[in-house]
Backbone bond lengths (Angstrom), bond angles and torsions (degrees), N, CA, C in turn:
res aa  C-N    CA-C-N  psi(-1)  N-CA   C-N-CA  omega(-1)  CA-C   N-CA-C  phi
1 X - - - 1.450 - - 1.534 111.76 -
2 X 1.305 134.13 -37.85 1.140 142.09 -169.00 1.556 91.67 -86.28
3 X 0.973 134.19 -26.04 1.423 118.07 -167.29 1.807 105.68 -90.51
4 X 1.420 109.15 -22.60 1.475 126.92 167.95 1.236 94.64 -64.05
5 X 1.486 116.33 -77.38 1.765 95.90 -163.91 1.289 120.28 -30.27
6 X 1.487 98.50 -67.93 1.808 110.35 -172.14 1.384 99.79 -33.08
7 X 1.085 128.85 -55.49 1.345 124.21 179.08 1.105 131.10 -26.31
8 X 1.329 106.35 -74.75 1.654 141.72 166.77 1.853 116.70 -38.37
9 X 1.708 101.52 -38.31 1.454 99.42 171.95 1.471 99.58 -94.74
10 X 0.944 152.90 -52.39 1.488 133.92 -169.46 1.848 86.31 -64.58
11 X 1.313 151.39 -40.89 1.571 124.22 -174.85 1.415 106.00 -65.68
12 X 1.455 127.12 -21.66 1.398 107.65 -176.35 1.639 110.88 -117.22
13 X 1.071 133.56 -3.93 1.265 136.59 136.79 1.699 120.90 -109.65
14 X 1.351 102.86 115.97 1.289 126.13 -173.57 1.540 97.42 -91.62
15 X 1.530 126.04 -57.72 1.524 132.72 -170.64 1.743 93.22 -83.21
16 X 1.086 106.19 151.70 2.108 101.71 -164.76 1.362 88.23 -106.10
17 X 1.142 133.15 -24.34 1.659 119.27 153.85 1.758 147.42 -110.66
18 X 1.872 88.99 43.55 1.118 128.85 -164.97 1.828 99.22 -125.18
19 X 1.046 139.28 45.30 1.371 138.94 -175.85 1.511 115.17 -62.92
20 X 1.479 100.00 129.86 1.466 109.37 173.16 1.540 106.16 91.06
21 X 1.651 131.65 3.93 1.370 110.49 -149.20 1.505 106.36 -85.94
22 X 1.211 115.40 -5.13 1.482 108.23 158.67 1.516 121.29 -145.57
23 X 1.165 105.37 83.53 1.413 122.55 -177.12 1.548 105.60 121.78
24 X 1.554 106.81 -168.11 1.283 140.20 167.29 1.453 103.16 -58.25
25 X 1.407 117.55 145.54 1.616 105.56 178.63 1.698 104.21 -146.59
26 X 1.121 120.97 57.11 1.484 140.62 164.63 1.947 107.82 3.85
27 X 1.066 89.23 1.54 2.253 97.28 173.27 1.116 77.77 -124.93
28 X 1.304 162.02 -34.33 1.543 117.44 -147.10 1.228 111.62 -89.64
29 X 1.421 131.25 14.80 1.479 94.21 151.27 1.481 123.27 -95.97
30 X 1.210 104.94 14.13 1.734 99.72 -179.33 1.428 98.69 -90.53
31 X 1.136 136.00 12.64 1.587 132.13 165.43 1.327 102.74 -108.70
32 X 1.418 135.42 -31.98 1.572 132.01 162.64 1.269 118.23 5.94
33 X 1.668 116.70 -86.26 1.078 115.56 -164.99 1.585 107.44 -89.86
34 X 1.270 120.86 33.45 1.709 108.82 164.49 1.857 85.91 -119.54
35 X 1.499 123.87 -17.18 1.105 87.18 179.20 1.718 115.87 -151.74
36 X 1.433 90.44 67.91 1.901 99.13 -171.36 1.292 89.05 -72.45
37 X 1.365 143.49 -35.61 1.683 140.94 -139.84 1.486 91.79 -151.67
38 X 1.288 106.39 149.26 1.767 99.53 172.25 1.518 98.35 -134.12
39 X 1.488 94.71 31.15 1.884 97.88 150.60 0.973 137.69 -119.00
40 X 1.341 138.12 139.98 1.728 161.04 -115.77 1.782 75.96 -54.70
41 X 1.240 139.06 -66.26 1.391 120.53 177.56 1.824 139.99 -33.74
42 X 1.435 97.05 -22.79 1.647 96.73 166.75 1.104 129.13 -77.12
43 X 1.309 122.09 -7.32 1.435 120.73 166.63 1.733 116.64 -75.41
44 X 1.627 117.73 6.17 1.319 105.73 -167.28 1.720 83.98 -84.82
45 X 1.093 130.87 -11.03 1.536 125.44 -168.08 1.368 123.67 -81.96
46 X 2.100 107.79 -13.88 1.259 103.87 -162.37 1.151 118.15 -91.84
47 X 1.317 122.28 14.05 1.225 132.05 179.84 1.698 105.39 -86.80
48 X 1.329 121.33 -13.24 0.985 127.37 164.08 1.529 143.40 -73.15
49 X 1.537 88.19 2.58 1.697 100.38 -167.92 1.376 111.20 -104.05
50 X 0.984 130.87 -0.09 1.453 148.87 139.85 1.431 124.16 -44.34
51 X 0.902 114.12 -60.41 1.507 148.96 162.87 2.102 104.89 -52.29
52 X 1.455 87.87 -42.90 2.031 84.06 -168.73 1.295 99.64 -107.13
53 X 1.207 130.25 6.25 1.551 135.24 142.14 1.860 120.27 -67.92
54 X 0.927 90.76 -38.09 1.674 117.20 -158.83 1.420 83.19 -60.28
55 X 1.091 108.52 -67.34 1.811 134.66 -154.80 1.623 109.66 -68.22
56 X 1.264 110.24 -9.40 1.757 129.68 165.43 1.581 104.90 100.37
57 X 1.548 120.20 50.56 1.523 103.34 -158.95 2.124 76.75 -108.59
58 X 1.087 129.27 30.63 1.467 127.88 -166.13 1.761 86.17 -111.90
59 X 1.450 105.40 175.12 1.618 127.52 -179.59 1.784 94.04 -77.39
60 X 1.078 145.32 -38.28 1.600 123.46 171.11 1.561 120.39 -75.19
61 X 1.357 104.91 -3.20 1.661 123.26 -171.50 1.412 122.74 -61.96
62 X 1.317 139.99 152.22 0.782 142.51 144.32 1.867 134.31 -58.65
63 X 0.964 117.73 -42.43 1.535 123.72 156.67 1.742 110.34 -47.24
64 X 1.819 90.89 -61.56 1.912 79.56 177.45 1.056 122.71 -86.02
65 X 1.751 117.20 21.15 1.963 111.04 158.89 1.445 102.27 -94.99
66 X 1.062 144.56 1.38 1.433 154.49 175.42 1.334 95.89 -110.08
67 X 1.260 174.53 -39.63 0.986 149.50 110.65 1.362 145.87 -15.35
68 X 1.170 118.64 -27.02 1.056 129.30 -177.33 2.143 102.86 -108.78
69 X 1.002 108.56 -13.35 1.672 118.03 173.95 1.287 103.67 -89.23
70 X 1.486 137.69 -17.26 1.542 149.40 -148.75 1.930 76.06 -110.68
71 X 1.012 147.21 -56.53 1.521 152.73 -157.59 0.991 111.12 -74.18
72 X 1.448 97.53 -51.25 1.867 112.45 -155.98 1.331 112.83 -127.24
73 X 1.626 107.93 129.03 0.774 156.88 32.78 1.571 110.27 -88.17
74 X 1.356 140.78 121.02 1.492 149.52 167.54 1.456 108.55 -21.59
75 X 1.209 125.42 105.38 2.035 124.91 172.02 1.426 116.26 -42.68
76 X 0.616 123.38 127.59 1.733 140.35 -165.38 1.759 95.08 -50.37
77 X 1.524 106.32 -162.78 1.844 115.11 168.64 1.504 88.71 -88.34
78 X 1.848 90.57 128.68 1.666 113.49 148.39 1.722 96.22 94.61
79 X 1.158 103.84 19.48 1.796 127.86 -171.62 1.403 102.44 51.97
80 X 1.478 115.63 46.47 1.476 110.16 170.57 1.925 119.36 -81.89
81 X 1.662 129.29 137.13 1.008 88.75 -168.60 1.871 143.26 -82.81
82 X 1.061 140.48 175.34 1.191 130.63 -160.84 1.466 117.59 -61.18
83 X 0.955 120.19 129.73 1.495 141.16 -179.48 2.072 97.27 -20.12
84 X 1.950 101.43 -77.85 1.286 101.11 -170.26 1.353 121.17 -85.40
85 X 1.875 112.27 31.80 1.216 119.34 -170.97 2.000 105.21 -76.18
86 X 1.357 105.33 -22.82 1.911 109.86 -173.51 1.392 94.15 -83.98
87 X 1.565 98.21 -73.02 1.693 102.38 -169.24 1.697 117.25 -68.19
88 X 1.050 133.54 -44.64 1.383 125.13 147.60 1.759 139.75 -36.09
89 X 1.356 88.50 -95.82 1.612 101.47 -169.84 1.597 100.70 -72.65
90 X 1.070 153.70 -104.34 1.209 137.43 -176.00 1.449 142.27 -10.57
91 X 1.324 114.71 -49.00 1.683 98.90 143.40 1.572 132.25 -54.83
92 X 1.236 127.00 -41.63 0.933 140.65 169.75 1.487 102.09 -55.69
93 X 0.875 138.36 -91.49 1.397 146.94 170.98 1.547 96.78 -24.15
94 X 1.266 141.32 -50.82 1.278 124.96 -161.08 1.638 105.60 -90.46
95 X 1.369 118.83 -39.48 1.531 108.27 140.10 1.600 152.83 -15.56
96 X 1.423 91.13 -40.21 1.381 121.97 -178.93 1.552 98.63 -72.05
97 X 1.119 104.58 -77.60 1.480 135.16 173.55 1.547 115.10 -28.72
98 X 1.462 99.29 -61.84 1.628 96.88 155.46 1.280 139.03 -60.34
99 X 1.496 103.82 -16.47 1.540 103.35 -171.73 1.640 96.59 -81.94
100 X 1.127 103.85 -49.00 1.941 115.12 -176.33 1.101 105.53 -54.42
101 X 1.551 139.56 -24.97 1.447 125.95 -165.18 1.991 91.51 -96.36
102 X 1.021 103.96 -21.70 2.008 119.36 -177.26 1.977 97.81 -55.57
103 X 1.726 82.34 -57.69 2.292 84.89 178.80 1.198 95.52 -63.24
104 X 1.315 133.63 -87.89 1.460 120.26 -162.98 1.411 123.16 -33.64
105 X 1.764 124.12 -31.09 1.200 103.82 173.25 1.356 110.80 -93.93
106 X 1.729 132.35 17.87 1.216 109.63 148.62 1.730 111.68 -94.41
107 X 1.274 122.05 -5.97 1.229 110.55 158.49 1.401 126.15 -77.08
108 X 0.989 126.63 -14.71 1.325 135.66 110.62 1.698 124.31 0.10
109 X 1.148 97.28 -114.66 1.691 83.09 167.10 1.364 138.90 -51.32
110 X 1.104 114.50 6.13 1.451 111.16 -172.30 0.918 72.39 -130.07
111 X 1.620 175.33 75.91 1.815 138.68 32.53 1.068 124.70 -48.94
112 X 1.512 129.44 1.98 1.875 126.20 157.87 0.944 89.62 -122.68
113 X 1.347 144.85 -82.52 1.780 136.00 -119.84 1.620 84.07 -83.90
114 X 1.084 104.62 -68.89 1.976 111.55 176.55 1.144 105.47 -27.56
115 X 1.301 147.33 -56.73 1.360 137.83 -152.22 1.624 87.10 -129.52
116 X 1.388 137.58 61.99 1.196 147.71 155.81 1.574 120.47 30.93
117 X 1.371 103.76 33.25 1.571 108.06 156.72 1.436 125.08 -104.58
118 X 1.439 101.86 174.70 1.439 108.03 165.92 1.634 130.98 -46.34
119 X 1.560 120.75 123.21 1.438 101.26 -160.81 1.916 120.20 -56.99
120 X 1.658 103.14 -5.93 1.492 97.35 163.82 1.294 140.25 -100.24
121 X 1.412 104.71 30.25 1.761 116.76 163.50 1.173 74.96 -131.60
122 X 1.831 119.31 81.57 1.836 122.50 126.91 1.624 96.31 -67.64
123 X 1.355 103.79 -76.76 1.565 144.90 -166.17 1.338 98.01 -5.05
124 X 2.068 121.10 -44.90 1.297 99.79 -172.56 1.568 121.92 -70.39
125 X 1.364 98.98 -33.71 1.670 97.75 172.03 1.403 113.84 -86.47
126 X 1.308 136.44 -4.94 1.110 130.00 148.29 2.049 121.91 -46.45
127 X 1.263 93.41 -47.87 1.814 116.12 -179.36 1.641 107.96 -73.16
128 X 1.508 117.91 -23.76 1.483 108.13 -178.90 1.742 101.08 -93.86
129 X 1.258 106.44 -35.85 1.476 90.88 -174.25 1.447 111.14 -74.98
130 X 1.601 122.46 -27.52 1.560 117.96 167.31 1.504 121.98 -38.33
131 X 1.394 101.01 -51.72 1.514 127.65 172.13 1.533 116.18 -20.00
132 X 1.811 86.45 -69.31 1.505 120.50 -168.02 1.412 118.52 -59.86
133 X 1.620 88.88 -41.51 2.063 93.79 -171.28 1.393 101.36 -89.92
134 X 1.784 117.90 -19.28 1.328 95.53 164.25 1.543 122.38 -94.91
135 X 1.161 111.58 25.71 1.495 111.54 161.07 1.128 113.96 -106.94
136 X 1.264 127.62 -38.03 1.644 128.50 151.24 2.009 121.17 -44.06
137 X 0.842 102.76 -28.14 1.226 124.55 175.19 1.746 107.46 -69.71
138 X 1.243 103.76 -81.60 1.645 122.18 174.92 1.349 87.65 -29.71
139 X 1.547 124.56 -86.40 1.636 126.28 -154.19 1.014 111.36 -48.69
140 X 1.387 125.36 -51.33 1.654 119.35 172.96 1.237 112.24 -46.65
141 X 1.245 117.92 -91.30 1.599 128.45 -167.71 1.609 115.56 -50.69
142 X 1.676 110.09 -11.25 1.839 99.65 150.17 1.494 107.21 -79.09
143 X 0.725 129.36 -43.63 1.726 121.45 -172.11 2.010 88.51 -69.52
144 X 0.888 149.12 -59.21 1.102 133.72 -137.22 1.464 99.85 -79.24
145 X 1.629 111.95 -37.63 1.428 118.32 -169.25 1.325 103.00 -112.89
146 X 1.223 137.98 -48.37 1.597 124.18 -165.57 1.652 104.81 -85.80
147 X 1.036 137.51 -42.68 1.711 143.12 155.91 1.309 118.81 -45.92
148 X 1.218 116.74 -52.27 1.403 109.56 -171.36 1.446 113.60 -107.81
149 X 1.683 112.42 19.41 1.510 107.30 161.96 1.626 95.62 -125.43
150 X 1.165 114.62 30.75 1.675 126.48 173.56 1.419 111.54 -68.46
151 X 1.077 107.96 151.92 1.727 106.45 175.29 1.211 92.10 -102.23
152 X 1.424 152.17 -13.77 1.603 139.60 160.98 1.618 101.80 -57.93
153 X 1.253 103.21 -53.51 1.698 96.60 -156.97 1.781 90.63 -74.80
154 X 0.881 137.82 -21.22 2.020 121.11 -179.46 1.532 92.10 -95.77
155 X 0.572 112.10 -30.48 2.155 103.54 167.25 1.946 99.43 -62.12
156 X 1.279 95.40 -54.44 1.677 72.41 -174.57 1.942 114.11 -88.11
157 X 1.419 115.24 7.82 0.940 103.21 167.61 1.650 123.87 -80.27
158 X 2.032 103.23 -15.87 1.225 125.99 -141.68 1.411 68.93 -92.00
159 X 1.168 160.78 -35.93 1.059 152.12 -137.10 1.940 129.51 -108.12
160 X 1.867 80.16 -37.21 1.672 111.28 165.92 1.588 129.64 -89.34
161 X 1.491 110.62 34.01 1.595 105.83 -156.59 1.195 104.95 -73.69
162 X 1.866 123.93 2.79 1.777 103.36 162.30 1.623 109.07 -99.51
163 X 1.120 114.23 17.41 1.820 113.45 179.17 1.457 109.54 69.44
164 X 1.196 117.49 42.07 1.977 107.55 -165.01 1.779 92.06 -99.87
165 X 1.124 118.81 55.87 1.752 141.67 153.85 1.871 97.03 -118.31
166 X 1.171 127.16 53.89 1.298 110.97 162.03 1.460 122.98 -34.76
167 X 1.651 115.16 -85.72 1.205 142.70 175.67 1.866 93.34 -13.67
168 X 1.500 126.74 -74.35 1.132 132.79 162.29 1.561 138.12 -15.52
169 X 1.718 94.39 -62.18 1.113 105.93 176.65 2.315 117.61 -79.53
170 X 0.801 91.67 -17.14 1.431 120.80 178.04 1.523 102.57 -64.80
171 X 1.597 113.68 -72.74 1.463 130.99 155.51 1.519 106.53 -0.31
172 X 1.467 96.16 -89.71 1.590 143.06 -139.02 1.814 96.77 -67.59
173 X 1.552 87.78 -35.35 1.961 96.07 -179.30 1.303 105.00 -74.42
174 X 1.282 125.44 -48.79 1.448 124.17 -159.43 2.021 94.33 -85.86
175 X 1.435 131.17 -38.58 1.324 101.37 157.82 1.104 145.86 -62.94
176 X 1.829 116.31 -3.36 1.586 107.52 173.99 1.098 86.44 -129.90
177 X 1.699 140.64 59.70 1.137 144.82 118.72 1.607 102.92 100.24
178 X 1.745 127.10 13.95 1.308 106.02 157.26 1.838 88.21 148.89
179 X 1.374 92.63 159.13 1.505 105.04 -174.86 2.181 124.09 -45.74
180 X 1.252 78.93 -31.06 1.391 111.11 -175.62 1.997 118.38 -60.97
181 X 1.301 88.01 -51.12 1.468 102.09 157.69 1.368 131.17 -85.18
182 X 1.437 108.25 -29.60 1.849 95.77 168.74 1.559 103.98 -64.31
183 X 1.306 130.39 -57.07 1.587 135.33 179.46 1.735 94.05 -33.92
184 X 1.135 125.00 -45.97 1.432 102.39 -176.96 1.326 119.23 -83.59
185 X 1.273 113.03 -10.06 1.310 102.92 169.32 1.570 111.12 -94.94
186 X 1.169 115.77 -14.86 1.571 111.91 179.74 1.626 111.29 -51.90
187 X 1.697 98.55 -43.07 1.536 117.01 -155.98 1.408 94.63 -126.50
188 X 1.682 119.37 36.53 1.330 113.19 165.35 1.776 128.64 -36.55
189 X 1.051 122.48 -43.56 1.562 116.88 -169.81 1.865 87.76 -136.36
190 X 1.213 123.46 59.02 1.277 118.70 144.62 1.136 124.15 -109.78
C-alpha cells in the first residue's frame, strides 16, 4: 500500500509544488495547512502541522491508512467494487493490521510483565512509547513532506545552485547520516 501511494503522488503531481495537477494526490493534504492561501495569512495555520502529523495524518499514520483504504483500490465500472479488492487488498491489509496490533501487544507486555507489573498497567508504557514514535514520526515526515515540498525551501534552493551554505549543508549531512542522504532530500521528487 505505501508503495502504491508513493506512486499515485508522484502520478498526480509531477511539479512537487504543483499538487493534485493530474489527479487525486493521496499527500495533498499534508501540505493543506501550510498552503491553502499563499498570503501573509497562511502562515497562521502552520503551527498546526505538528499537531496533524502527531494525530497520524503522515504516510506511516493511521488517519492516512483510512484514507488512503477509502481511495484505493479504484471502484470498478458503475462504482462497482474492484475485482482484487476481497481476494487481494483486504487480506493483505488485514494481515497488516494483525501484525501491528501483535507489536503493540508485545509492547504490551513488556510495560507489565517486562517491567514486573500487573499485566493491566501495559497501557502506561504502551501510551509513552505511542507518544514517542509519534513524535519521532511527526518530526520526520515534516521535514520530509512539509519542508521539502515548501515553496521557501525550492525558492532558496532555486537560488543556491552552487551550495555556498556549507556550515548548513555539512549540518544537514551528518544529521541524516551522510552526504548521500541530504542530496536526496535536497532533490527529493526531482
Amino acid at each position: 500500500d505505501v508503495i502504491m501511494e508513493h506512486n499515485r503522488h508522484h502520478n498526480s503531481t509531477f511539479d512537487l509544488l504543483n499538487h493534485c495537477e493530474f489527479g487525486w494526490d493521496p499527500a495533498n493534504w499534508l501540505y493543506t495547512l501550510q498552503e491553502w492561501t499563499f498570503e501573509w495569512y497562511g502562515w497562521l495555520t502552520v503551527p498546526l502541522i505538528p499537531l496533524w502529523h502527531f494525530i497520524g495524518a503522515h504516510d506511516n499514520g493511521g488517519i492516512f491508512a483510512i484514507l488512503w483504504w477509502s481511495q484505493f483500490p479504484d471502484g470498478g465500472p458503475g462504482g462497482k467494487c474492484d475485482k482484487g479488492f476481497w481476494n487481494k487488498w483486504f487480506p493483505m491489509r488485514l494481515k497488516h493490521n494483525m501484525f501491528v496490533l501483535f507489536l503493540w501487544a508485545c509492547v504490551w507486555l513488556l510495560g507489565s510483565l517486562g517491567l514486573g507489573r500487573p499485566l493491566g498497567e501495559g497501557w502506561r508504557f504502551v501510551l509513552w512509547v505511542s507518544c514517542f514514535v509519534r513524535i519521532g514520526f511527526s518530526l520526520s515526515w515534516m521535514f520530509i513532506a512539509n519542508f521539502n515540498h515548501s515553496h521557501l525551501w525550492n525558492e532558496f534552493l532555486a537560488t543556491d545552485p552552487d551550495r555556498t551554505w556549507p556550515k548548513l549543508h555539512a549540518t544537514m549531512a551528518t544529521l541524516l547520516g551522510g552526504r548521500h542522504r541530504w542530496n536526496e532530500m535536497l532533490f527529493h521528487d526531482v
